[in-house]
C-alpha positions in Angstrom: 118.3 96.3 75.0 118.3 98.3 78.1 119.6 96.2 81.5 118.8 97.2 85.1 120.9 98.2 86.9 120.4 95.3 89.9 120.6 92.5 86.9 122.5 89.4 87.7 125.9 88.9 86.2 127.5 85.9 85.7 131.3 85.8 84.2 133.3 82.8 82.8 137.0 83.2 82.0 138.6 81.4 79.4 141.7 79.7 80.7 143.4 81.2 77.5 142.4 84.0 74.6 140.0 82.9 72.3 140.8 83.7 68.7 138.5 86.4 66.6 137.0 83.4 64.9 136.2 81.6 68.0 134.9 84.7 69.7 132.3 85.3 66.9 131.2 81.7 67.1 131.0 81.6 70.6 128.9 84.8 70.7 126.5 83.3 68.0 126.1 80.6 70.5 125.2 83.0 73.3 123.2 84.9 71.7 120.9 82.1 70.9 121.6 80.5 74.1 119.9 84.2 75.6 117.1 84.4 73.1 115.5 80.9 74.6 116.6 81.1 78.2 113.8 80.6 80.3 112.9 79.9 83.8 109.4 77.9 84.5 108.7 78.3 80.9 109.1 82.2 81.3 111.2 84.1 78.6 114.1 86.1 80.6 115.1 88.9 80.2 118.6 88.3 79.0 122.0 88.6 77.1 125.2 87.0 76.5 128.8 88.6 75.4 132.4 87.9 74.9 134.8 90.5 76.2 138.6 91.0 75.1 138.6 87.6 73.7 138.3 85.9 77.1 135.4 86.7 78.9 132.1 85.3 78.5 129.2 87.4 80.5 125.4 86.4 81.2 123.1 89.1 82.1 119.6 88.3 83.4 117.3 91.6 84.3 115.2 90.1 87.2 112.7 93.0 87.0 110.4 90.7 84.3 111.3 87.1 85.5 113.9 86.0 88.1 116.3 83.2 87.2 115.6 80.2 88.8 117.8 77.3 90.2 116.7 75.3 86.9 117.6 78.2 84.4 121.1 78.6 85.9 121.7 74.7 85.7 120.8 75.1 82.1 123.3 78.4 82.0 126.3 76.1 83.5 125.3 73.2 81.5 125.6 75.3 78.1 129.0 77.0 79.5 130.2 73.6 79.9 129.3 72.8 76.4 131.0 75.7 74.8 133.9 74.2 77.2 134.2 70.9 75.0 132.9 72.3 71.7 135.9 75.4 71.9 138.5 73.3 74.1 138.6 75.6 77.1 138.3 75.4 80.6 135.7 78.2 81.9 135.4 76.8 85.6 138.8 77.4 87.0 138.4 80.1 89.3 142.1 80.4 90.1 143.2 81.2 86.8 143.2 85.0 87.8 143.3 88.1 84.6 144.9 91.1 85.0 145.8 93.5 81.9 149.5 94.4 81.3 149.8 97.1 79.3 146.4 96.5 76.8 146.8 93.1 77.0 144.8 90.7 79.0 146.4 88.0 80.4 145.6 85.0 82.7 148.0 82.8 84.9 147.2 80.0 87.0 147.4 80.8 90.7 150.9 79.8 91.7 152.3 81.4 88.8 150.3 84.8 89.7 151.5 84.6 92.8 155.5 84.4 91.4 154.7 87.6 89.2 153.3 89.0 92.4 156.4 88.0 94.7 158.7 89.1 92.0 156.7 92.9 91.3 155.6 91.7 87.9 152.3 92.5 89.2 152.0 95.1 91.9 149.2 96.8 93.6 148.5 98.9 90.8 148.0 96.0 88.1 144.3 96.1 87.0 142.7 93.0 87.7 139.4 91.2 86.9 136.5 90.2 89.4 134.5 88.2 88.2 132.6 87.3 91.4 130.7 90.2 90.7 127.0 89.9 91.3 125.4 92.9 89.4 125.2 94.2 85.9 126.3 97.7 88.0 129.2 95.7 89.4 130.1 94.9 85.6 130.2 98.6 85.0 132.1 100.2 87.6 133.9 97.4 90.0 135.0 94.3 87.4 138.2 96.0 86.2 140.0 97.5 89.6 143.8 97.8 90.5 144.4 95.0 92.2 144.7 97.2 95.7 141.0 97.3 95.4 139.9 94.0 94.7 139.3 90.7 96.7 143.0 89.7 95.3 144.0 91.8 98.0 142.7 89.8 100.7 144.4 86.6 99.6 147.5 87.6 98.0 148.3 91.3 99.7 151.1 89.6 101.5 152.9 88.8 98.6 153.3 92.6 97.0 155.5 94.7 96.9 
């Protein structure tokens, strides 16, 4: 299925890697979850996929219907059900990814901010945004060194 470029994007981290097994089950679930997502009874446009074990993306291509407020309720109420049925915690925005090596990692925020203070992680590490907006955004500006990212803004004081 072919996505616009402008489709919305919306990423959920798992607070820790997901097994294989897990990861096929949960993307099962998404792609079911996509195949019925509507909004005002339209069918959208849309897809669901787990990435390196940890990330679970939602594309919607808004050129045939646009999500509505009620369809992304429906979105966050099905995350949180993959939260309880997989024992994960998708909503914590400051568990922050970065890769080392080919690994991808996550660390709660005081304990990025250690590996940052202590060069573990530099300004070079590749991390993750998922605030991304944009199934473009997904493509070329989710994985950047972290010198290029909003990490920079909040943490650039603590690298070295």
């Amino acid at each position: 299925m072919q996505f616009s470029e402008n489709s919305r994007v919306w990423i959920y981290q798992s607070d820790r890697q997901l097994s294989d097994e897990e990861t096929n089950q949960i993307q099962q679930h998404l792609n079911t979850f996509a195949a019925q997502w509507t909004a005002h009874n339209n069918q959208l446009k849309a897809t669901g996929e787990v990435r390196y074990n940890r990330f679970l993306i939602l594309i919607v291509d808004e050129t045939q219907t646009g999500a509505s407020g009620c369809s992304i309720d429906k979105s966050v109420h099905f995350m949180k059900q993959i939260e309880q049925a997989f024992g994960v915690n998708l909503f914590d925005r400051f568990n922050l990814a970065y890769r080392e090596g080919t690994k991808v990692l996550s660390l709660p925020r005081n304990a990025f901010e250690e590996k940052l203070a202590n060069g573990e992680i530099n300004k070079d590490t590749v991390v993750f945004n998922n605030l991304i907006p944009t199934f473009k955004d997904l493509q070329n500006k989710w994985e950047v060194p972290f010198k290029d990212s909003w990490h920079m803004q909040l943490f650039g004081s603590l690298v070295k």
